[in-house]
N, C-alpha and C positions, 0 to 999 in steps of 0.2 A: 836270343841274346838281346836283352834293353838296348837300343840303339841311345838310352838317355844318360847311360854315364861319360861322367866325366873323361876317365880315362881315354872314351874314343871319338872326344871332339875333334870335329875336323874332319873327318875320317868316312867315304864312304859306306855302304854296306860291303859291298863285296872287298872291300881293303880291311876291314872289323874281318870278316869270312876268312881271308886269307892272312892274315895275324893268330885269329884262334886255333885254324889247322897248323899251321907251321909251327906254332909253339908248345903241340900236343897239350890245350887247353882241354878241358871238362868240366862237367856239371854233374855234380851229387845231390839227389832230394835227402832230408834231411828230417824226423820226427822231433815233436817237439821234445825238449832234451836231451839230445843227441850234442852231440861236441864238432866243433867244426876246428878248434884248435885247444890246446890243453896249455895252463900255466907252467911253464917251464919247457915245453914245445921249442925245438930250434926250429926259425921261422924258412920256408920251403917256397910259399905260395903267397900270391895276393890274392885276396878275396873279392869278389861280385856279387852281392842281394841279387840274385832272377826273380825270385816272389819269398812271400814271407816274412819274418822279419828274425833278427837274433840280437843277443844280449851279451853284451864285453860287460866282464866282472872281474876282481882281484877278492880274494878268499886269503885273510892274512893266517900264519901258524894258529893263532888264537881263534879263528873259523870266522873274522867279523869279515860281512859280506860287503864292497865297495862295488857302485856299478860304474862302469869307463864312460859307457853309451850303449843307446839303443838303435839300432838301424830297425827302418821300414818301407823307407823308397827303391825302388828298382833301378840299379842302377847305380846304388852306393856301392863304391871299393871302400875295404878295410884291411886291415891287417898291414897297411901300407909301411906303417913308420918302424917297424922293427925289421922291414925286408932286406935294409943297407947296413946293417948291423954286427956283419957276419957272426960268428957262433951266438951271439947273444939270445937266450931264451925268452922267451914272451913274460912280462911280466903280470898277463892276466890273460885269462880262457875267454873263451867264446862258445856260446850253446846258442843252438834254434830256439826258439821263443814259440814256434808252434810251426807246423809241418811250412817249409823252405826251402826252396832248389837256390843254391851255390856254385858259381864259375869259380873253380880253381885254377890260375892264373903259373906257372911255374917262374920261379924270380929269375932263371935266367934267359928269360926271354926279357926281361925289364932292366938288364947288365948293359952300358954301354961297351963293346966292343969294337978292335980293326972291320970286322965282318958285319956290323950293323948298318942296314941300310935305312935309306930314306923314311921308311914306313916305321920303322923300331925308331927311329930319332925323335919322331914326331908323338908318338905314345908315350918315349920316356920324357918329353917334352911337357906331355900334358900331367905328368907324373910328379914334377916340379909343382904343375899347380895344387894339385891333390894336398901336396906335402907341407907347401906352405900354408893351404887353407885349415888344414888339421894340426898345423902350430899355433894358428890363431885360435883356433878351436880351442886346444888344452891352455893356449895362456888364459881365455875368459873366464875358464873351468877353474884355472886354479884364483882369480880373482876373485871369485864364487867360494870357494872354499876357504881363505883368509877371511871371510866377514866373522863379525867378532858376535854376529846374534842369530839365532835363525830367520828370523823376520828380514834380515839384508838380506841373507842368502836367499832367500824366497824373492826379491824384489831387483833383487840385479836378475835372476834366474829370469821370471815373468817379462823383465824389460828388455834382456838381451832377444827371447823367444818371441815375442811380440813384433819387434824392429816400430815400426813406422802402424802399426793394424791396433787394433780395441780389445781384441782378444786371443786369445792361444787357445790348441787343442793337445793336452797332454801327452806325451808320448809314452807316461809312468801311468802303474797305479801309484796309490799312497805308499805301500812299500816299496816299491823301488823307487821314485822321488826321492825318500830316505837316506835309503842306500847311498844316490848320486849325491844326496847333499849333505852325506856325513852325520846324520842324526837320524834319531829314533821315530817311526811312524807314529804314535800317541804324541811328539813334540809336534809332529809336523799337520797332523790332522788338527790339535786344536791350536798353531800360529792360526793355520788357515778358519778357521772359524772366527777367531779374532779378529785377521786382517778384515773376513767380509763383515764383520757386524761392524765395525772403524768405515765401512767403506772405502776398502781401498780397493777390496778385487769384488767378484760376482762369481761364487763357485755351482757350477750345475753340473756333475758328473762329473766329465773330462774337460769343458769347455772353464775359460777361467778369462773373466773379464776383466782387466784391468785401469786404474785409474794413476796413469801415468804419471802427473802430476803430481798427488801424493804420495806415491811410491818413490821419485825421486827424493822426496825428504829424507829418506830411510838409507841411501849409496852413499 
């Protein structure tokens, strides 16, 4: 088990060891396109990345593909924000992105109860952080998705993922970028050729240089 997520700052090893025993936690490896949860799923478990990476999508009636996010680091929980939900079904699936081992987490071990001790107070504690870091999450997301051109949503996008650094390294190909920004892979391959011939970014593969500066003009 990643000793690097969130969920179990603070936290010992053998205090992680005896949380995952007692809560009859497991791990499932997973091929690429395999499902770890299905859209309309009543949500059971929280999820742990061990290795590998997977992909939150919404598939509207009309089949248009929206992506949530992409996890890749060890150590990500997901599945979080529909756990306190009670019957509500997920409103977007989750597939492996390419072969993946998964901690499934069981929600009630993450319920505050009379019977919860020390050790469960302290995880549902860091669960608080989780929660609100992945509201701040989707509010940015949806700040991103209000821009009125593709060229902003590409540039809040690059400036948010950037923070304080020169460059990013994609977490998309071109079509999921797309996907996550609400437009079509031929709109967003040639923004991007435009913005680098303007000089705003530097594209080499996945790597995407940005020039901060003039990018702000664009938010």
């Amino acid at each position: 088990m990643p000793m690097t997520s969130d969920l179990f700052r603070g936290l010992s090893d053998s205090e992680v060891d005896e949380f995952l025993k007692s809560s009859e936690s497991y791990s499932i490896e997973l091929e690429k396109g395999e499902s770890v949860f299905l859209q309309g799923d009543v949500p059971e478990y929280l999820f742990i990345l061990e290795k590998g990476s997977v992909v939150v999508e919404n598939t509207s009636i009309s089949g248009k593909r929206s992506i949530v996010n992409k996890f890749s680091t060890e150590g990500t929980v997901f599945g979080e924000v529909y756990l306190y939900l009670n019957e509500d079904g997920y409103d977007y699936g989750c597939t492996a992105n390419e072969t993946s081992k998964i901690k499934y987490i069981p929600k009630k071990a993450l319920t505050f109860d009379s019977e919860s001790d020390n050790l469960k107070i302290r995880i549902i504690n860091n669960m608080l952080y989780i929660l609100s870091s992945k509201a701040l999450y989707l509010n940015q997301k949806l700040l991103i998705a209000s821009s009125f051109s593709i060229r902003e949503k590409l540039a809040k996008y690059f400036i948010k993922q950037a923070g304080e650094a020169e460059s990013i390294e994609l977490p998309f190909t071109r079509e999921e970028l797309a996907d996550f920004l609400g437009a079509t892979r031929p709109s967003i391959s040639r923004e991007l050729m435009n913005m680098h011939n303007e000089g705003l970014i530097e594209v080499k593969n996945k790597t995407v240089k940005i020039n901060s500066r003039k990018l702000e003009k664009f938010l």
